[in-house]
C-alpha positions as CSV (number, residue, x, y, z in Angstrom):
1,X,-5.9,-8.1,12.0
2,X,-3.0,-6.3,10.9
3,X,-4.3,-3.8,8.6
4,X,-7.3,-3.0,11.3
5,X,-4.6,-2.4,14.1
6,X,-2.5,-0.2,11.3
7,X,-5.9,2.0,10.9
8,X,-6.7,1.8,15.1
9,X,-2.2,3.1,15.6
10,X,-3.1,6.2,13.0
11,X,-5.8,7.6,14.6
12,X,-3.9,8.6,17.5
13,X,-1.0,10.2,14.7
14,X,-1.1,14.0,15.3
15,X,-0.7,14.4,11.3
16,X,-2.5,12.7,8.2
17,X,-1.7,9.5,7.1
18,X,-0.4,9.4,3.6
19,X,-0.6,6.6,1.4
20,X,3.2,6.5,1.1
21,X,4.0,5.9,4.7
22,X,0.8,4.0,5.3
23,X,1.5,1.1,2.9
24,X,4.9,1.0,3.8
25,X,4.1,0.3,7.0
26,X,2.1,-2.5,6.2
27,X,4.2,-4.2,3.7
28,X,7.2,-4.2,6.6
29,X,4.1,-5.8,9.2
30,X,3.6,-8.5,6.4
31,X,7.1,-8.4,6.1
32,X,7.4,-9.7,9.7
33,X,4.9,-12.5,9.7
34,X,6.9,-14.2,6.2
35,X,3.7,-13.2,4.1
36,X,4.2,-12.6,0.4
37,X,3.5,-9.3,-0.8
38,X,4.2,-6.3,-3.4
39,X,4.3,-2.4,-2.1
40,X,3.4,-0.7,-5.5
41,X,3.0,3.2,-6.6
42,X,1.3,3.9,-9.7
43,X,0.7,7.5,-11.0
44,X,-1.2,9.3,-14.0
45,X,-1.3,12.5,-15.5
46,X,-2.7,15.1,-16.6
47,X,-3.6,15.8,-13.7
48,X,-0.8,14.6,-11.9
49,X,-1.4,12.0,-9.2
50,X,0.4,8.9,-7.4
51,X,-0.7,6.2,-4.8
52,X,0.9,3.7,-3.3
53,X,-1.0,0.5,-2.0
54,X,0.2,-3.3,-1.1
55,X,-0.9,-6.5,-2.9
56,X,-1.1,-10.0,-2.1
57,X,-1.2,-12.5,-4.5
58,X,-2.3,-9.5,-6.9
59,X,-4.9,-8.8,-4.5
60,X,-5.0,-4.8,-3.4
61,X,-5.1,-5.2,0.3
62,X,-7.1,-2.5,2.1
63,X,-8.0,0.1,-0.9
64,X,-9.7,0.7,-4.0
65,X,-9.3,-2.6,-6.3
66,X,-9.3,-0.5,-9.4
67,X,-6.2,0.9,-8.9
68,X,-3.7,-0.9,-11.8
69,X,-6.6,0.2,-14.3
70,X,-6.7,3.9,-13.1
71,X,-3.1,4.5,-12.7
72,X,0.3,3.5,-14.5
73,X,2.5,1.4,-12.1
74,X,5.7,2.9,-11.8
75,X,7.5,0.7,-8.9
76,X,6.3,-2.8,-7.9
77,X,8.8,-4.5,-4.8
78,X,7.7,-7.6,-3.8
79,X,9.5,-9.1,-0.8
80,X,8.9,-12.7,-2.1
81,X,12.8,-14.3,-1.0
């Protein structure tokens, strides 16, 4: 429910949603309901590219699930207490 209301919030945003400020956004929502979970950016190069996603339980919520295999994890902050 949380991620479909985050998607539902951003369509009325007068810019693009990036990845960086969506997933943040969620991880603080989990944040508020006591759930587990990881914000994580992972990058590659050449070309250069990042993307930032959330996970729970090692489960990519709301993206592609190939992510950790395409891209080099860089930052992984979990909110586990």
């Amino acid at each position: 429910k949380l991620v479909y209301a985050l998607y539902k919030v951003t369509e009325y945003y007068p810019t693009n949603i990036k990845c960086l400020q969506w997933s943040s956004t969620l991880a603080l929502l989990f944040l508020q309901q006591n759930w587990k979970c990881d914000f994580v950016v992972g990058v590659q190069s050449p070309p250069f590219f990042a993307h930032a996603w959330v996970e729970i339980n090692g489960r990519i919520i709301a993206d592609e699930k190939n992510l950790p295999e395409q891209l080099a994890i860089i930052l992984r902050i979990s909110n586990e207490r």
